[in-house]
N, C-alpha and C positions, 0 to 999 in steps of 0.2 A: 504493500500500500504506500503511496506516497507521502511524504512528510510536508507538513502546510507551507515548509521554506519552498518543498516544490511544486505546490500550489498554487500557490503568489506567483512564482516564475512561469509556469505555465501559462495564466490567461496576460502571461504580455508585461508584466511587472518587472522592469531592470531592478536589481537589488546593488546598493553600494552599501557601504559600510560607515558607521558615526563615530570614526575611530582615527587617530596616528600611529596605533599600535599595529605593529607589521605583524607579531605572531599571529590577531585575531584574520588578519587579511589572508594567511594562508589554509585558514581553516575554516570546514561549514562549506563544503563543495567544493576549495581550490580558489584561485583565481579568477571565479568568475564575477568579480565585481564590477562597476561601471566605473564608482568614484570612490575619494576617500576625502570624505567632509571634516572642520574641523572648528573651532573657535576659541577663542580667548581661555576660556576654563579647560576647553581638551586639551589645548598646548601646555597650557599649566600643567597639568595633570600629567602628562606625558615629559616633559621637562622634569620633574620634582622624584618620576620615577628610578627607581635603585636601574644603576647602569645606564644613566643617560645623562649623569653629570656635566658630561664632557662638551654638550651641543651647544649651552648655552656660554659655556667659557670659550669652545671655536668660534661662534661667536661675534663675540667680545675682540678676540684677536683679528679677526677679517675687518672687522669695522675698524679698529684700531691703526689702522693704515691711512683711512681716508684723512685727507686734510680738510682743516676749516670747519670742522664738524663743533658746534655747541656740546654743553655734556647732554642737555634732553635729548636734543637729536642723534646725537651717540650714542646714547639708549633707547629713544626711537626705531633706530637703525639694527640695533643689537635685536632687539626684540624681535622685529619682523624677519631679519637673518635665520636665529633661529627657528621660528614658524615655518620657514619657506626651507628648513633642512631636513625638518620633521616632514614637510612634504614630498619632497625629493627622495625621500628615503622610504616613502609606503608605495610613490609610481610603480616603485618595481614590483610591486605585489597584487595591481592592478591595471584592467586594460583600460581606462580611461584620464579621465583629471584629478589631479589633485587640487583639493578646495581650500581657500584661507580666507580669513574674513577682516573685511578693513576694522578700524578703531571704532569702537561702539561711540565713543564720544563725540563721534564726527554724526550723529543718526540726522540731525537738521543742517550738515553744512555740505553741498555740493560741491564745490573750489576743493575744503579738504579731503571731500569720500577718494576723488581724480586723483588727488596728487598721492595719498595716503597704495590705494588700487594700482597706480603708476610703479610705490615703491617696492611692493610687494612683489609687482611683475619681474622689476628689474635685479631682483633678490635673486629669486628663482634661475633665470636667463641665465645671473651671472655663475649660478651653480650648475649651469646646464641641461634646465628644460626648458623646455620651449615652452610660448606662449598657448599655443593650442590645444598644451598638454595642463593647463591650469585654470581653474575659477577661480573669481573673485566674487566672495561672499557681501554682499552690502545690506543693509538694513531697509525696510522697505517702507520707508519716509517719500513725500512727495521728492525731497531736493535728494535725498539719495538716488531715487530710484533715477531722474534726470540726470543724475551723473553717467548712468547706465548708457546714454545716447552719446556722448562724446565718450566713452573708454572703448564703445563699438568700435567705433571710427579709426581705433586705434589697433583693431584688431584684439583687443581685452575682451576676455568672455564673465559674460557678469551673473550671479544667479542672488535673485530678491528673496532675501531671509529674513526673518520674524513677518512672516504673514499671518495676519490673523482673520485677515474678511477679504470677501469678492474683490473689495475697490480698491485692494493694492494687487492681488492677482493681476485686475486689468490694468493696470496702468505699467505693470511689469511688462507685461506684453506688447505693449505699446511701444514702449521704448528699446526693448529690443532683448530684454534679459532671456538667458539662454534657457534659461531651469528658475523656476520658485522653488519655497520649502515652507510649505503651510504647517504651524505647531500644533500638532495635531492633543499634546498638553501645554498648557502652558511653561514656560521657562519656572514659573513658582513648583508647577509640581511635579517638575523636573528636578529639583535642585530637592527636593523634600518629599520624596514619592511616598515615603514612611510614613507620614502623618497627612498629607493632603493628598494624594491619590486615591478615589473612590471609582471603583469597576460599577461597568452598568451592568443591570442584566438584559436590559434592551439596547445591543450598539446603536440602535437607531435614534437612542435619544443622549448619545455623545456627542457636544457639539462639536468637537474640534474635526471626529472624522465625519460626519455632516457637511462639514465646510468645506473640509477635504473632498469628500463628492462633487457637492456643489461647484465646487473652482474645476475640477476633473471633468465634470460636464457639461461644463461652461465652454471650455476651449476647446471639446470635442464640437459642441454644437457650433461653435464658430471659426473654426478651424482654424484654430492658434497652434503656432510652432514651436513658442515659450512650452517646455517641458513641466509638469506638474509633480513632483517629488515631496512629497509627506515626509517630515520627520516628527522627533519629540515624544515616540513613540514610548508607550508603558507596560499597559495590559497584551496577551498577547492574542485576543483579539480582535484589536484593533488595524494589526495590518493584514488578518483575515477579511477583516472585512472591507480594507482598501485595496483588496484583489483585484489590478485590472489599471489600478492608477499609471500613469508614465513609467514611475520607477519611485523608490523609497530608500532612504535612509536608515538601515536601523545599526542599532548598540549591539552588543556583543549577548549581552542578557538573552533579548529577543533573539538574536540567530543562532545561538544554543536553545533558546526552547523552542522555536518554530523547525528547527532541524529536528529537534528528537519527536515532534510532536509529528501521529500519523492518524489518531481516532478525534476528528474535532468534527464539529456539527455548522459551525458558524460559515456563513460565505456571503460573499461581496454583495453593497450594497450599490456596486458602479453601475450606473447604464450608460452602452453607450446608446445616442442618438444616432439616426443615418441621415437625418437633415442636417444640413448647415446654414447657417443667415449669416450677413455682411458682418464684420467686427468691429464696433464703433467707440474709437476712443474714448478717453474721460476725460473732463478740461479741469485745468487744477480747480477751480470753484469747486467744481462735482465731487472733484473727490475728496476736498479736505471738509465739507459741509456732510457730506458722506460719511465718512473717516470718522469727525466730529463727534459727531452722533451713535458712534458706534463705542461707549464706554467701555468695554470689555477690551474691545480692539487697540482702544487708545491707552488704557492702562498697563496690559499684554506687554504693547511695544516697548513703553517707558520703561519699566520695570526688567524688560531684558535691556535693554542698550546700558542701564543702570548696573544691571548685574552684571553682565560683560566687562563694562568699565572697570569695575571691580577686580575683577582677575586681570586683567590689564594692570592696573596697579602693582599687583601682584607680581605680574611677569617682569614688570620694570622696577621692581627690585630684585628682582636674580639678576636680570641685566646690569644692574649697577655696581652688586656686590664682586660678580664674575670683571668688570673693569676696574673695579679699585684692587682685587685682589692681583692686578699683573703687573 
């Protein structure tokens, strides 16, 4: 009997991985992932782990070269250095992109998401992959996601993360992001799944994978190219029942139980449609009056760009510590 990990992949579900940790990437089928996603707390987390010391002190000495650099932006620099080694270093375990996400703190400034997206690319490049083979994670703010339009241009591939409703979907789409990543829990209970995570016994009346549908059926019906990718996941199922989506995200937790898991009842709540209608963009008005209005949404966002920053903090103190120690 099949296992629900091959389930999922069956009706069409690319599966990547919500990890920098290279052992999980070779395990749970091999190599067949698409991406390996990442963010401000995974790189932490992966950085702080036993036998990875060493990335955040290399580093430190790569940047330690450049001239004219401030110490922020020394540690600026360091920071994303590291991120973008921890990337380079999971490519080899998968057939697609490696993902790294600009500065949560930038979630309202378009000028810095660009130059912030720019430094990231040029991290990578200079460690020897290529542009093609990399996202850029950005936050899906109206000015972020607008930055999404000039880093095209540039040949930057962008994908709009912390989605929480339709009207940043579409506007993701609009400007050209390659992939969403709608949180299908929120960042809160994610970060605390012990005390706030509560399993439905109807997935139908989980809003995050609801929205996930929703945004899934949205671009099927209008025949958007922007890729729909669920992450945030908990229970496990929830990505049973986004059987069918583009492609998903998940943690290590879930592809160890949807791997062993073969007697499950749950199945997807995707439809696709066979009609398609025109795709009509949203003008900034629409969608911050939109946006607005959508409380859940709008606290969602805050609340991750907040927490992110946070491990951001975080990492630019190992950054700093690894440059005073040399």
């Amino acid at each position: 009997m099949a296992t629900a990990l091959e389930y999922i992949r069956s009706q069409g579900t690319g599966i990547s991985c919500d990890t920098m940790d290279v052992t999980i990437a070779e395990n749970y089928l091999g190599r067949k992932y698409i991406n390996c996603t990442s963010n401000q707390a995974i790189c932490l987390g992966e950085l702080q782990r036993v036998g990875n010391e060493d990335i955040i002190r290399k580093a430190a000495e790569d940047v330690k070269s450049r001239a004219n650099l401030g110490e922020n932006e020394r540690i600026n620099q360091t920071v994303t250095r590291a991120m973008a080694m921890l990337g380079v270093r999971m490519s080899k375990s998968i057939e697609g992109c490696a993902l790294t996400q600009t500065s949560p703190k930038l979630v309202h400034d378009m000028n810095g998401t660009i130059s912030n997206a720019r430094q990231i690319i040029a991290e990578y490049e200079d460690l020897g992959l290529s542009r093609d083979r990399i996202i850029v994670k950005i936050p899906s703010s109206w000015e972020c996601l607008q930055a999404a339009t000039v880093l095209k241009e540039e040949g930057i591939k962008t994908l709009g993360t912390m989605v929480f409703c339709l009207e940043q979907a579409i506007v993701a789409a609009q400007v050209g992001c390659v992939a969403i990543s709608p949180y299908v829990n929120s960042l809160q209970v994610n970060l605390n799944p012990t005390e706030l995570y509560k399993e439905v016994t109807d997935i139908t009346q989980h809003e995050g994978v609801m929205i996930s549908k929703q945004i899934q059926e949205y671009y099927w019906a209008h025949g958007v190219e922007t890729l729909n990718v669920p992450a945030g996941m908990i229970g496990i199922n929830e990505p049973i029942a986004l059987a069918g989506v583009d492609e998903m995200t998940l943690p290590e937790v879930l592809l160890n139980g949807l791997n062993q898991l073969s007697d499950f009842q749950q199945r997807s709540v995707i439809v696709k449609s066979t009609k398609t209608t025109p795709f009509v963009p949203l003008s900034e008005h629409g969608f911050r009056t939109n946006f607005a209005s959508n409380k859940t949404a709008v606290q969602n966002l805050e609340f991750a760009a907040k927490a992110f920053g946070q491990f951001e903090d975080t990492l630019k103190d190992l950054a700093r510590k690894a440059i005073n120690a040399m």
